[in-house]
C-alpha positions, 0 to 999 in steps of 0.5 A: 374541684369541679363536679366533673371530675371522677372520685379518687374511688372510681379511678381507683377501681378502674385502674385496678381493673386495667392493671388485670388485664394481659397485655405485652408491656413495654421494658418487661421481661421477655414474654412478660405480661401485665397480669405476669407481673406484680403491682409494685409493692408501695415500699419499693417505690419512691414518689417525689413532687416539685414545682416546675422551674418554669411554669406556674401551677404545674407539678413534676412528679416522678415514681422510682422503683427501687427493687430488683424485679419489675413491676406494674404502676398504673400507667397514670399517677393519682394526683389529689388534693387535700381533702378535695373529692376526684383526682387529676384526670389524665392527657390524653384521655386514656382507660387506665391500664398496667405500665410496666416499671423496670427495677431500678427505673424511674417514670415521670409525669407533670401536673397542672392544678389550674388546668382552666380558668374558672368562670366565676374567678378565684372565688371558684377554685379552691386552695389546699395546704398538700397534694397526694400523689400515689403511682397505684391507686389503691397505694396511700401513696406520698403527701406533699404540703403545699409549702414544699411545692413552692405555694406557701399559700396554698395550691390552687386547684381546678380541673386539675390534668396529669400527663401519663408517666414518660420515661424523662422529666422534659417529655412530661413536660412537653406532653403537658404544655401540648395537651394544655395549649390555650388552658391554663398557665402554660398556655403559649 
């Protein structure tokens, strides 16, 4: 990936920071807060990735939580790949923060991995065999390997972007082609 784009480690401090602090959380029980609620336990959480149906290079991601209780993702996913440094930076461009995940409720988010063409062309990008994607940054969270993402070649990564988790798999996609329109593949 590009220089420019923050460490997996930085991301992931900084969104530890953010899940810290209080704040009224949307879907949280009344008079809830984030620093009230748990971060979700990494076992309750199903992670799934699977290539957009239309668009080439974006990923539709969505976190599920599986317990009984509601509990705080970040409110951005991290998104890796292989063994690249830096992760996915969010659109919009927000600080990290707590989003509240309901029991038994699943957010959505879409990612490009060509997010603009590099100057120097192909040579430039890189291609990996799996992409990470971890709802808590300091969560292992779920690979995925390129074949099942729908790149039996490899998926090609440069500044790579992510929406933030929405509440429907066509609002993260929307979100993505709004914040991405003239970069990319989905440009229109």
């Amino acid at each position: 990936m590009r220089a420019r784009t923050v460490t997996a480690a930085t991301v992931a401090a900084l969104a530890l920071t953010a899940l810290a602090v209080p704040a009224t959380m949307p879907g949280a029980p009344s008079g809830a807060s984030a620093a009230e609620l748990p971060r979700c336990a990494e076992k309750n959480l199903t992670v799934r990735a699977e290539p957009s149906d239309d668009s080439a290079g974006v990923l539709k991601l969505s976190v599920r939580n599986d317990s009984a209780r509601a509990c705080l993702v970040d409110r951005v996913p991290t998104v890796t790949y292989g063994d690249l440094d830096g992760a996915a930076l969010p659109l919009p461009t927000v600080p990290h923060a707590g989003r509240t995940l309901a029991a038994h409720t699943t957010v959505y988010a879409a990612v490009l991995s060509v997010s603009t063409e590099p100057k120097g062309g192909d040579e430039e990008a890189r291609t990996v065999l799996s992409v990470n994607v971890a709802a808590v940054p300091d969560h292992d969270g779920r690979t995925f390997q390129a074949l099942k993402l729908g790149a039996p070649a490899g998926v090609r990564v440069w500044e790579p972007v992510t929406t933030l988790w929405q509440t429907s798999a066509d609002r993260a996609a929307q979100v993505l082609q709004e914040q991405t329109t003239g970069k990319g593949a989905i440009a229109a």
